[in-house]
C-alpha positions in Angstrom: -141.6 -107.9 39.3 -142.7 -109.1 36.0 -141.3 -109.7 33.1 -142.1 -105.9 31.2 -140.4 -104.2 33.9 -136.8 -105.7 32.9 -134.3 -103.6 31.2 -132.3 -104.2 28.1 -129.5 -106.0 29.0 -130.7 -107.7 32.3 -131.9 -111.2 33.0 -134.4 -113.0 35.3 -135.8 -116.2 36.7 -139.4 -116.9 35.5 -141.3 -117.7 38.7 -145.1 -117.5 38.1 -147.7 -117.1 35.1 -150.7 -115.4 36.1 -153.8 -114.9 34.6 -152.4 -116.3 30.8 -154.6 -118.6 29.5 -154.1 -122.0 29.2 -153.9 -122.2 25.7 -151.0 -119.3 25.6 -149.7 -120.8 28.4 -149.5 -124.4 26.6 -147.7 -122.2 23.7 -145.5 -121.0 25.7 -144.0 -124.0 27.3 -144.0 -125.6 24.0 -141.3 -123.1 22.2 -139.6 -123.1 25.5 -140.5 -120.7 27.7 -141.5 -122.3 31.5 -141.5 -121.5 34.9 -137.8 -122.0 35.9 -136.1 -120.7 32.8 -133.4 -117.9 32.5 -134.7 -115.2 30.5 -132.8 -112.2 29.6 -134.3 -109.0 28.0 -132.0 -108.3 24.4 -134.0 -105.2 23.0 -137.4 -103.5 23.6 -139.0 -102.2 20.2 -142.4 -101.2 18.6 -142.2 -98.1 21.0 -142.5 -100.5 24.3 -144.9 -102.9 22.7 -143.1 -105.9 22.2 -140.2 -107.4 24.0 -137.0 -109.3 22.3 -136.1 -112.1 24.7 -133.8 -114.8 24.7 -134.0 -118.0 26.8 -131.7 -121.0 26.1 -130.1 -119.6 23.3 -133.1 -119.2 22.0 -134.8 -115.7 20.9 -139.0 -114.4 21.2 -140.6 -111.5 20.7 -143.6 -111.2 23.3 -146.3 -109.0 23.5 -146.0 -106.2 26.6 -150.1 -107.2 27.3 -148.2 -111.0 27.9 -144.8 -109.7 29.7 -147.1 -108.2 32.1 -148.6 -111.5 33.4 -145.0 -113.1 33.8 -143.5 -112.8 37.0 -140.2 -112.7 37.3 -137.3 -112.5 40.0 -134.0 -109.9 38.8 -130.3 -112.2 38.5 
């Protein structure tokens, strides 16, 4: 399952990043986002184009190109 498949409302455990780059991937991690984090979907907007997450009390919009490539296993 990967991250652009959640629902609003539900949360997941990031488990894998495949084929990001490892610059995006290096972004990632550094605003928070890594393999092991909580993430839970809060809205889906731009007509399914960009997600609004939240991990750590912290909140991201990420593109649905990049959700894709995030795997993720449902809570």
């Amino acid at each position: 399952m990967t991250l652009s498949t959640l629902k609003k409302g539900e949360s997941a455990l990031i488990l894998d990043f495949k084929d990001l780059s490892d610059s995006f991937s290096r972004r990632l991690y550094d605003v928070g986002i890594s393999i092991g984090s909580e993430v839970t979907m809060l809205n889906i907007l731009n007509f399914g184009q960009l997600f609004y997450i939240s991990i750590d009390d912290v909140d991201f919009c990420i593109r649905k190109q990049d959700a894709k490539k995030i795997t993720v296993e449902k809570l």
